[in-house]
VEXMI-702761 format. One record per residue (C-alpha): residue in one letter; x, y, z. Coordinates in steps of 0.05 Angstrom, whole numbers, plus 32768, in hexadecimal, padded with zeros to 4 digits. Each point is the difference from the previous one (the first is absolute). Example, Ala and Ser with C-alpha at 12.3 -4.5 7.8 and 13.67 -1.06 7.14 Angstrom:
<figus>
<figu><res>a</res><east>80F6</east><north>7FA6</north><up>809C</up></figu>
<figu><res>s</res><east>801B</east><north>8045</north><up>7FF3</up></figu>
</figus>
This chain:
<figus>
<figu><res>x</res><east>8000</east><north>8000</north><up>8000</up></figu>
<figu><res>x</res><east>8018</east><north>804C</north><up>7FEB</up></figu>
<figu><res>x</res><east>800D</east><north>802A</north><up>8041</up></figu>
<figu><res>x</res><east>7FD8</east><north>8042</north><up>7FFE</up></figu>
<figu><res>x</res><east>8020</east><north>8041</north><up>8028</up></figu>
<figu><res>x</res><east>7FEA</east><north>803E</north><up>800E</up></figu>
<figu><res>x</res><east>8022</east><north>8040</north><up>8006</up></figu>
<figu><res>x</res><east>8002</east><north>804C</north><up>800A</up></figu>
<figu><res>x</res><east>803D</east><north>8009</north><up>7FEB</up></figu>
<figu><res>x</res><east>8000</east><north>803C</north><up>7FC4</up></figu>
<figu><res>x</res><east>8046</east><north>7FE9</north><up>7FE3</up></figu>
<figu><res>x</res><east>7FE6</east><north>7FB0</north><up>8006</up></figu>
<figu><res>x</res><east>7FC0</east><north>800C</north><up>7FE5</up></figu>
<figu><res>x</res><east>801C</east><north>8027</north><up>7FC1</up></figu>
<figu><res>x</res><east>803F</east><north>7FC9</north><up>7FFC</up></figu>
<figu><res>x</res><east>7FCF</east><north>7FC9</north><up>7FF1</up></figu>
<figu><res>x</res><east>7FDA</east><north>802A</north><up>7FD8</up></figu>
<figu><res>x</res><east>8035</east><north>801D</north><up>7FD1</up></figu>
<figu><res>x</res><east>8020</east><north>7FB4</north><up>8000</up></figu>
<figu><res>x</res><east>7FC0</east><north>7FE8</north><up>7FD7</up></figu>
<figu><res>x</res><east>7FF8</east><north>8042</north><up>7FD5</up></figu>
<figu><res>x</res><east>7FC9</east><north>801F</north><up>8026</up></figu>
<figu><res>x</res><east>7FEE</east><north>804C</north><up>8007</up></figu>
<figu><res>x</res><east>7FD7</east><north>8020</north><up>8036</up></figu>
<figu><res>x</res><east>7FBA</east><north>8013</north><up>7FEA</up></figu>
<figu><res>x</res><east>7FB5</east><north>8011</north><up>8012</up></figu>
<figu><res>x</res><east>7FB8</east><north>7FE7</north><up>7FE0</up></figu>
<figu><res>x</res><east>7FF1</east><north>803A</north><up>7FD9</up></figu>
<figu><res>x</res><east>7FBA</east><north>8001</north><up>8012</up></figu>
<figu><res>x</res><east>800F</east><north>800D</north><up>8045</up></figu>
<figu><res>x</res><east>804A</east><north>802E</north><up>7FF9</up></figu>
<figu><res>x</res><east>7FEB</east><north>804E</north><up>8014</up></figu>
<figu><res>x</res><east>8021</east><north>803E</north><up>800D</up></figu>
<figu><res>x</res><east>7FF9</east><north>7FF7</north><up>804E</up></figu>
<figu><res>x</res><east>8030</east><north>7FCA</north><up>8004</up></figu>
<figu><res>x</res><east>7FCB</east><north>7FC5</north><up>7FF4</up></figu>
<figu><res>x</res><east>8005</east><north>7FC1</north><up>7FDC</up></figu>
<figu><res>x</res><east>8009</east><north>7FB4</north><up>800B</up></figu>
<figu><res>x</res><east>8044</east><north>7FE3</north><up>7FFE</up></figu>
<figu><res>x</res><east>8018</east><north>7FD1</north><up>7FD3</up></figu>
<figu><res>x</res><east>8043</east><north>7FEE</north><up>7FDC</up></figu>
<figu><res>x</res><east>8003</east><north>7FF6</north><up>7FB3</up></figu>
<figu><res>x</res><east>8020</east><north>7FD5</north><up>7FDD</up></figu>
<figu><res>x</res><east>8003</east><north>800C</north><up>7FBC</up></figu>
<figu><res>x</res><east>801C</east><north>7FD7</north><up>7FC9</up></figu>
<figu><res>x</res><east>7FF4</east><north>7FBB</north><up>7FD9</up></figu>
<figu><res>x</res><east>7FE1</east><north>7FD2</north><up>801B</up></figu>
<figu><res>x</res><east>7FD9</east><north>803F</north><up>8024</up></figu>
<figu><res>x</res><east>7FE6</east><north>8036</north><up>7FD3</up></figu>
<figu><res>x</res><east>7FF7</east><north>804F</north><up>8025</up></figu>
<figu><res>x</res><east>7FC7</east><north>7FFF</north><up>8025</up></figu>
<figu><res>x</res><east>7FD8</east><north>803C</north><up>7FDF</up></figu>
<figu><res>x</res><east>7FDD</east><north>8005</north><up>8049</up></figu>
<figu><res>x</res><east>803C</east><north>8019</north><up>8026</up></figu>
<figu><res>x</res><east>8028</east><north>803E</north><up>8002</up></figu>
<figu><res>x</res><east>804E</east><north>8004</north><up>800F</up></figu>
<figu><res>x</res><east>8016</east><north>802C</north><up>803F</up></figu>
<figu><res>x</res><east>803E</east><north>800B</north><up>801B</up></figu>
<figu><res>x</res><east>801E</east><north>7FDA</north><up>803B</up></figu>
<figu><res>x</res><east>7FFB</east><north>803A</north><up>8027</up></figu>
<figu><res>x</res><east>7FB9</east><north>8004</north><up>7FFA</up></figu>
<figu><res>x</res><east>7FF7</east><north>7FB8</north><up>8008</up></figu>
<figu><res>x</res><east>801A</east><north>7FF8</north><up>8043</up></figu>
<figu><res>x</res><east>7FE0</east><north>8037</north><up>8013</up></figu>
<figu><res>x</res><east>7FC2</east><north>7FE2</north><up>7FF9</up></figu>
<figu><res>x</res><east>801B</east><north>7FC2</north><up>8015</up></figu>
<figu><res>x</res><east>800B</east><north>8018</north><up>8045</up></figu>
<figu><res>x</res><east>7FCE</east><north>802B</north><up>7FFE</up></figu>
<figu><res>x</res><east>7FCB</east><north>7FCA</north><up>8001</up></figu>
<figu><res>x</res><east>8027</east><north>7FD6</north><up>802D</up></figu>
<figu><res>x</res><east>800C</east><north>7FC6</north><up>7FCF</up></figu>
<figu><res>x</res><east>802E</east><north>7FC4</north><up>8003</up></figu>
<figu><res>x</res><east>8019</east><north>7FE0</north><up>7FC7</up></figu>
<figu><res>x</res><east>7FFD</east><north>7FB5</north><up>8000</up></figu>
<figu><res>x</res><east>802C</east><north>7FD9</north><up>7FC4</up></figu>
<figu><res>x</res><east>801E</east><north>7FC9</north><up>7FEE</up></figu>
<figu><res>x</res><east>804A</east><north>7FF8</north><up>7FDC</up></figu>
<figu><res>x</res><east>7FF2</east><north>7FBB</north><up>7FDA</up></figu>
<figu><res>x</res><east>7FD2</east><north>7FCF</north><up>7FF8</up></figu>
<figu><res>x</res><east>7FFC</east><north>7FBD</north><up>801E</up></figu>
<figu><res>x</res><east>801C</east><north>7FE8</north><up>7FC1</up></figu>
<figu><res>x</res><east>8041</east><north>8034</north><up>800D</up></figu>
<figu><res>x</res><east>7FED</east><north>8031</north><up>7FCC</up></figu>
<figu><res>x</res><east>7FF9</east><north>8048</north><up>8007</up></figu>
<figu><res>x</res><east>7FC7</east><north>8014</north><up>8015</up></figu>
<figu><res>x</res><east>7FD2</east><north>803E</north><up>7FF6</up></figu>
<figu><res>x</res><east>7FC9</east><north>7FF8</north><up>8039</up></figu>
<figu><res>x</res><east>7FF0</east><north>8030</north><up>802C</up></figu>
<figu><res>x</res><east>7FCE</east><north>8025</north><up>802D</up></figu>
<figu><res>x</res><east>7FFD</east><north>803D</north><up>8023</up></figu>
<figu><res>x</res><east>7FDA</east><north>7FF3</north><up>8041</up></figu>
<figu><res>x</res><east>7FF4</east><north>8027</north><up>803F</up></figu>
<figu><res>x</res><east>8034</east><north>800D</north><up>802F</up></figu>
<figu><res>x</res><east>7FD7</east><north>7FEE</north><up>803D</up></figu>
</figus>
């Protein structure tokens, strides 16, 4: 079985990230000027088109909301088959 960890860690969370091509971004439908938006990381590229749905932001801004909802952020390095893997899950801190 594939160990899952979590993390709050900014330089972590964007290691892992960056590792598997993936960019910081909001669900456009819910990104507004007051700083709102749900989390998520992209990762664009074969075999995963861009999602049209989501909206690049800056790292900056990312873990700004990030901490600012008091999120964790639970992932996993490889599979249970050793392969890298791309799961992950931002949950509550509490």
């Amino acid at each position: 079985m594939a160990e899952a960890k979590q993390t709050t860690d900014h330089d972590e969370i964007r290691r892992w990230a960056e590792e598997r091509g993936g960019k910081p971004a909001v669900v456009k439908s819910t990104h507004d000027k007051n700083g709102g938006g749900i989390l998520r990381l992209e990762f664009p590229g074969a075999p995963h088109p861009h999602d049209e749905n989501l909206e690049e932001i800056s790292w900056d801004e990312f873990f700004e909301k990030f901490d600012r909802e008091k999120l964790a952020f639970l992932y996993q390095e490889k599979t249970s088959d050793g392969k890298v893997s791309r799961f992950f899950k931002f949950v509550s801190r509490s």
